[in-house]
C-alpha positions in Angstrom: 29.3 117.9 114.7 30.2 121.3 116.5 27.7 122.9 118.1 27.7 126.6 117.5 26.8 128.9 120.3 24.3 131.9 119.7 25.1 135.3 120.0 23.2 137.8 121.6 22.1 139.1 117.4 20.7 134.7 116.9 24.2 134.5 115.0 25.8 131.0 115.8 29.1 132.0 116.9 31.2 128.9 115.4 34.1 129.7 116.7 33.1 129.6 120.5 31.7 126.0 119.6 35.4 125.6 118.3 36.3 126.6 121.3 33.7 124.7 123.6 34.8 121.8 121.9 38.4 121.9 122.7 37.4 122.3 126.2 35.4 119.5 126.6 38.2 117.1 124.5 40.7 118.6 127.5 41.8 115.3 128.4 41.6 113.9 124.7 43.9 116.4 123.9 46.6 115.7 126.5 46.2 111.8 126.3 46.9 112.4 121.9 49.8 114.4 123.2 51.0 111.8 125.8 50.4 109.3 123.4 52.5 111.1 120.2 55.7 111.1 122.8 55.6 107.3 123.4 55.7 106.6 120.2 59.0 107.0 119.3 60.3 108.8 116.3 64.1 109.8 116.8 66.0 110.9 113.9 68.2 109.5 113.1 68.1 106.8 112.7 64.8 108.1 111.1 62.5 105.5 111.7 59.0 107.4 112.3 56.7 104.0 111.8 55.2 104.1 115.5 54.3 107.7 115.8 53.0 107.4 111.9 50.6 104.2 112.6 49.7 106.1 116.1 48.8 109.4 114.0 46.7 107.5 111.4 44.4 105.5 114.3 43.6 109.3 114.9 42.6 110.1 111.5 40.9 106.6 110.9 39.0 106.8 114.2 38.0 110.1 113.1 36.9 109.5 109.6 39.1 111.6 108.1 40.6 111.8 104.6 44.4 111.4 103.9 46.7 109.5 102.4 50.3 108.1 103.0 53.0 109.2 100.7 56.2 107.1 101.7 59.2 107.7 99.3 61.1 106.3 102.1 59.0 103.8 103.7 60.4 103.8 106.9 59.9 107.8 106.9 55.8 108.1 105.6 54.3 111.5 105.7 50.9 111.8 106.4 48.9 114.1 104.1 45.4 115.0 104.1 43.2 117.8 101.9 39.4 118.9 102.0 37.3 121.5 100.0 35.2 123.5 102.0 31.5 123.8 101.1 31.0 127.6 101.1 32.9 127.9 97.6 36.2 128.6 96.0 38.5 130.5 98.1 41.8 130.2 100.0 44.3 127.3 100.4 46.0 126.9 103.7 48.1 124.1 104.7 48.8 122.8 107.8 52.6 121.7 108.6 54.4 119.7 111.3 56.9 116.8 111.5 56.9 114.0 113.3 60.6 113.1 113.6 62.3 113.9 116.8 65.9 114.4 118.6 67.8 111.4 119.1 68.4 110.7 122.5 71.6 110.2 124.2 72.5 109.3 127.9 70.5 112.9 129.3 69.8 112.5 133.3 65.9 112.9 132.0 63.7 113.4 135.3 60.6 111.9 133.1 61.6 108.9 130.6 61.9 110.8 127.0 59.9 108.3 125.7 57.6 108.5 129.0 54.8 110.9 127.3 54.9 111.8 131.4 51.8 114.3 132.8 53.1 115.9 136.0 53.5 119.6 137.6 51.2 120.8 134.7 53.6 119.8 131.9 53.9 117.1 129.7 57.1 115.3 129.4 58.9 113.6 126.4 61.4 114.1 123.5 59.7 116.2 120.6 57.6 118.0 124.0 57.9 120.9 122.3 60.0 120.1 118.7 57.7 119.6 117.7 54.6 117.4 118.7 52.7 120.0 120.5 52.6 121.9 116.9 52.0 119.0 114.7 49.3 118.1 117.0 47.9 121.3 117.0 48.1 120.6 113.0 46.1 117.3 113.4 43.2 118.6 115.5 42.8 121.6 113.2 42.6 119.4 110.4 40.1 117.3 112.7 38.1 120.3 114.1 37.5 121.9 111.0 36.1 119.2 108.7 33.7 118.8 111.3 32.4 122.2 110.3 34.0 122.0 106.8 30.1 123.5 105.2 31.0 127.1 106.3 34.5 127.1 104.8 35.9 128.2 101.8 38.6 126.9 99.6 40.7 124.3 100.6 42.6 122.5 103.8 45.5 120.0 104.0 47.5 118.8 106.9 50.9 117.7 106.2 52.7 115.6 108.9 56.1 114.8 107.7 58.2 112.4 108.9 61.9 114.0 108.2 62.4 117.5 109.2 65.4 117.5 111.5 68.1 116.0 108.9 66.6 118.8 106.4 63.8 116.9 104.7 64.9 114.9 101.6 62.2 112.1 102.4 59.6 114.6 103.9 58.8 118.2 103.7 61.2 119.0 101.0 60.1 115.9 99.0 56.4 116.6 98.8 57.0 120.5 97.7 59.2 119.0 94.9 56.7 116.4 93.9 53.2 116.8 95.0 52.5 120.7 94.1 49.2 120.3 95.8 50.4 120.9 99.3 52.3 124.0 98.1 49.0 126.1 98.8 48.3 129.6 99.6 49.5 129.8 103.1 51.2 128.0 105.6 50.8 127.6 109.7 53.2 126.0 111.1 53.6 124.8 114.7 57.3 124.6 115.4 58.9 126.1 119.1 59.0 129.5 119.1 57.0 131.2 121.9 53.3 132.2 122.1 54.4 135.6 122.3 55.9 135.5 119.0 55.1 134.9 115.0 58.0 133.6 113.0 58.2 135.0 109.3 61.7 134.3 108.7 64.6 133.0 109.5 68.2 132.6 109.4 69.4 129.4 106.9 72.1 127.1 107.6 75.2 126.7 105.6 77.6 123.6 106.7 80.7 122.8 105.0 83.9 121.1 106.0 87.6 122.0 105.7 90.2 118.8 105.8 93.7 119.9 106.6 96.2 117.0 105.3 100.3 117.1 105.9 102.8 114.3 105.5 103.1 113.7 109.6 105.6 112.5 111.7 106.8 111.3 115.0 105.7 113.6 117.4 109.4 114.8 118.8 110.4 115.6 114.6 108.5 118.4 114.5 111.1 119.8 111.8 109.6 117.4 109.2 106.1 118.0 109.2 103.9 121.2 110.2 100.7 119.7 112.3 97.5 119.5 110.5 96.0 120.2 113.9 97.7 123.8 114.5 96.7 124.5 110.8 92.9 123.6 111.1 93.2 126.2 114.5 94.6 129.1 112.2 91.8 128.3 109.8 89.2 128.3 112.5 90.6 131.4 113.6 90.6 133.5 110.8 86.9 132.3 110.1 85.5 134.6 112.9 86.2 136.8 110.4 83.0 135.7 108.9 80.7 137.0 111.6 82.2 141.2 110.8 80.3 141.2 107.2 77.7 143.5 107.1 74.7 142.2 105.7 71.7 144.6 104.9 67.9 143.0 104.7 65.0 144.1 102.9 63.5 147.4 104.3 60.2 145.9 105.7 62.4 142.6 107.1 64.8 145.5 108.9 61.9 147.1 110.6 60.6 144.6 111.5 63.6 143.2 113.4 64.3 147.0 114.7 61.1 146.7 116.3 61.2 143.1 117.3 63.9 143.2 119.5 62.7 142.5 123.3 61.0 140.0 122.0 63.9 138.1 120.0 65.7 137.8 123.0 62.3 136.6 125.1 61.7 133.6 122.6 65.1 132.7 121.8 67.6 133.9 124.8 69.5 137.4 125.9 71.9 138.0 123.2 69.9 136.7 120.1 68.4 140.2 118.9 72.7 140.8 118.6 73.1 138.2 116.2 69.6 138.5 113.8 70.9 139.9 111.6 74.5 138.8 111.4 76.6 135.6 109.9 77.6 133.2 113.1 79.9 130.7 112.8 79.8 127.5 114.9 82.6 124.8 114.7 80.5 121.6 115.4 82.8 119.0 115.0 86.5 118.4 114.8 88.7 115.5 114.5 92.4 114.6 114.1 95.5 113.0 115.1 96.2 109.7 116.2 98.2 109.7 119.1 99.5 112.3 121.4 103.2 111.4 120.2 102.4 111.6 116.6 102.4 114.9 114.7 98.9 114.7 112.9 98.7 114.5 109.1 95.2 115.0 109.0 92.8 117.1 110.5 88.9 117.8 109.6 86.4 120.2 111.5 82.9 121.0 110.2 81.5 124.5 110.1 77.5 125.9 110.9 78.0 129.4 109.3 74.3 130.7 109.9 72.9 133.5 107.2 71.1 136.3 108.1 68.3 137.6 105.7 70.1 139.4 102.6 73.1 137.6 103.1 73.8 134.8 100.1 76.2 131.4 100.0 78.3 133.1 97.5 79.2 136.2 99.1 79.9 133.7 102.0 81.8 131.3 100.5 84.0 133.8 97.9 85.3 134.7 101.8 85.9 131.3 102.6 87.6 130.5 99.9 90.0 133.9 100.3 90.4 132.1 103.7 91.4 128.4 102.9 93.2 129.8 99.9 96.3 131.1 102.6 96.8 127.4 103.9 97.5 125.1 100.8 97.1 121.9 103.2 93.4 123.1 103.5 90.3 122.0 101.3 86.8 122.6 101.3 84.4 120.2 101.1 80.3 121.1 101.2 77.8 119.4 103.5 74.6 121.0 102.8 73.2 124.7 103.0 69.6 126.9 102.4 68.9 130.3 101.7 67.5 132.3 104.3 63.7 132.8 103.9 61.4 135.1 104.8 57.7 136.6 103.9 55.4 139.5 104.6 55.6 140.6 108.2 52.5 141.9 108.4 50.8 139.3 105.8 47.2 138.4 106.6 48.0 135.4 108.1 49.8 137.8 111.0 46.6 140.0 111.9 45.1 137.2 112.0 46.8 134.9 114.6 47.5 138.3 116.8 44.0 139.1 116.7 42.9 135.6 118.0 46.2 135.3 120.9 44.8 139.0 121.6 41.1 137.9 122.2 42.7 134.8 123.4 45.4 135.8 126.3 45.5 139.9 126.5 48.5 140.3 123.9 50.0 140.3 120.2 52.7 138.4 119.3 55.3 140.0 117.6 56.7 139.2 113.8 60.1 138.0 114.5 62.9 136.3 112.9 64.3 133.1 114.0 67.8 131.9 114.4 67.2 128.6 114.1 65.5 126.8 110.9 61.6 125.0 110.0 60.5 123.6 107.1 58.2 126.3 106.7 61.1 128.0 105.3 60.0 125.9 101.5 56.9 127.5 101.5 58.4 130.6 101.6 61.6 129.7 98.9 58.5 129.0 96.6 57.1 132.9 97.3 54.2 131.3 99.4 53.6 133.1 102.8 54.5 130.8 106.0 54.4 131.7 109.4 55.1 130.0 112.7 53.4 130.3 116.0 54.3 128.0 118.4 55.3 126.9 122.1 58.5 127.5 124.1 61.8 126.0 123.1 62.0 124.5 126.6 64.3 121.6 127.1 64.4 121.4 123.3 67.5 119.1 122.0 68.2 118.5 125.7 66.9 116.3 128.7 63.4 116.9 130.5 61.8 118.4 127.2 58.3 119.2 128.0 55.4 121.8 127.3 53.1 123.5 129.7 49.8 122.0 129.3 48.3 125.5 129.3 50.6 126.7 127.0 50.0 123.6 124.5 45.9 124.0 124.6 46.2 127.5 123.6 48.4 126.4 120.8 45.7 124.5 119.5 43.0 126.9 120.1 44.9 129.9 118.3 46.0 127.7 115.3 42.1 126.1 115.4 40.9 129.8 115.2 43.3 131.3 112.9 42.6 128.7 110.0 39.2 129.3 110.5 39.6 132.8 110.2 41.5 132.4 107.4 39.0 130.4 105.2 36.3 132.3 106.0 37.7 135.7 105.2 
């Protein structure tokens, strides 16, 4: 159990013994972390079985209650639940994934799959996106049931093993068919920044346009146009996109307004520019068969990126208008989400700033995020979901890592704040 510290009233202070206990684990900590990196997880190909079976030696060790739901059995998520003893109350859920970045030929200083502890960081692909959170996650769950008596309502942990090819076999599978991880709340550990709380964010829309036209030999140019030169007209006219004006809700718009030194300190100079407005990123593009050939076909695949208050059909009617001037051109869907957001100032906000405050000197600010979470299908389901997190350092690139410093007072804020919260 946790010992509780007195006060200078007799009044055990539990959440000192929270935090005594983190301290002593220290080195338990980093070697989980460590651990979580060598076992590797890349997606895709999707296959999380290592990092699952290291996770559940945890929670087994541990005595702790969960379960394994595997629609996809190469792809389990990890789920666990507890009442607290104090009585009925709230119901906060704990979410993180396991899957990570693939990893290609990256001149990594540290092996990604190294789990490497030097300079004060700890080295490894998913460092930061998004082990240290999902960690965090884990040692909540742990920390708490040890102290489980003095809480009320109810805590689940949900590690999930496919957030980066948008959740069909994780996340987004278990909201769909196990209602009881929906909850009242959810704190999630994604990258972000310590000195930040995510409570929205921007939602992807992918589609691809295939240009096709009869071809020819490249030097009879007069008997076919290029599908090439037509897909670079259509990507042209697409920037178009980015000069809709999109309005958001008054309380999202304020928030942003008053967010924006510290939109561009968690995700680069530049991003408090393009909050609030549609981007558009041509990932991929292919075409042509050989240089003296004029192509027949052509297909490029487009990330527009919604701001909050902007919708897929307002989007896509544009599109359309677009594709619609070039009769070699079609339109073929990928995948896309609505942008989400909740309260700014939710409790769940006061509550993580007042611990980071007590914690490190400083409140995070509510921001928006530009890139996506699956805490975004908590909050398409009207259910609050915030994300406080570490750095995006080296994230999707070589020598990911996270500050060791940074990481332990991940886990102490998120280790406080769900405390807090079912205690209130």
């Amino acid at each position: 159990m946790i010992a509780a510290s007195n006060q200078g009233d007799g009044m055990p202070d539990v959440k000192q013994g929270l935090l005594d206990t983190i301290e002593r684990d220290r080195d338990k900590l980093i070697g989980f972390l460590s651990g979580f990196l060598k076992a590797k997880s890349p997606n895709p190909p999707g296959d999380t079985r290592e990092a699952v079976g290291f996770i559940r030696r945890f929670l087994d060790a541990e005595q702790l209650p969960y379960k394994i739901i595997d629609p996809q059995p190469t792809m389990a998520n990890v789920v666990g639940s507890f009442a607290g003893g104090a009585g009925p109350g709230r119901h906060l859920v704990l979410n993180g994934h396991i899957d990570v970045f693939p990893v290609g030929d990256e001149p990594w200083t540290h092996g990604p799959w190294s789990g490497a502890i030097a300079d004060g960081r700890i080295y490894g692909r998913g460092a930061c996106d998004m082990k240290c959170g999902t960690t965090a996650s884990i040692f909540t769950f742990a920390y708490l049931h040890k102290v489980r008596d003095r809480l009320k309502g109810r805590l689940t942990l949900t590690a999930v093993s496919d957030e980066e090819t948008f959740g069909p076999w994780g996340a987004r599978y278990l909201m769909e068919h196990h209602p009881e991880v929906h909850g009242d709340c959810c704190l999630n550990g994604e990258p972000s920044s310590p000195y930040t709380i995510r409570f929205g964010e921007k939602a992807p829309l992918w589609f691809a346009i295939t240009v096709t036209t009869r071809g020819s030999h490249g030097a009879y140019t007069h008997l076919s146009p290029s599908a090439i030169k037509i897909a670079a007209r259509v990507i042209s006219e697409l920037e178009a996109l980015t000069e809709i004006a999109v309005a958001a809700p008054h309380n999202v718009a304020s928030a942003i307004a008053n967010a924006r030194e510290a939109i561009d300190k968690a995700q680069g100079k530049g991003a408090a520019d393009i909050i609030q407005k549609v981007t558009v990123n041509i990932g991929r593009i292919e075409g042509g068969l050989k240089v003296n050939m004029v192509p027949g076909t052509c297909r490029f695949e487009v990330d527009v990126r919604l701001p909050i208050g902007a919708t897929k059909e307002r989007i896509m009617a544009e599109v359309a208008k677009i594709v619609g001037r070039h009769p070699e051109a079609r339109i073929d869907p990928i995948n896309d989400q609505p942008p989400s957001w909740c309260d700014p100032h939710g409790d769940m906000v006061g509550i993580v700033q007042a611990n980071v405050e007590k914690l490190k000197g400083f409140r995070p600010t509510p921001i928006v995020s530009l890139g996506g979470t699956d805490a975004r299908l908590w909050r398409l389901r009207n259910i609050p979901a915030y994300v406080y997190g570490p750095k995006p350092t080296g994230m999707g690139t070589y020598d990911e890592h996270v500050e060791i410093d940074e990481f332990l007072h991940i886990v102490r804020t998120h280790v406080l704040s769900a405390y807090d919260y079912l205690t209130a």
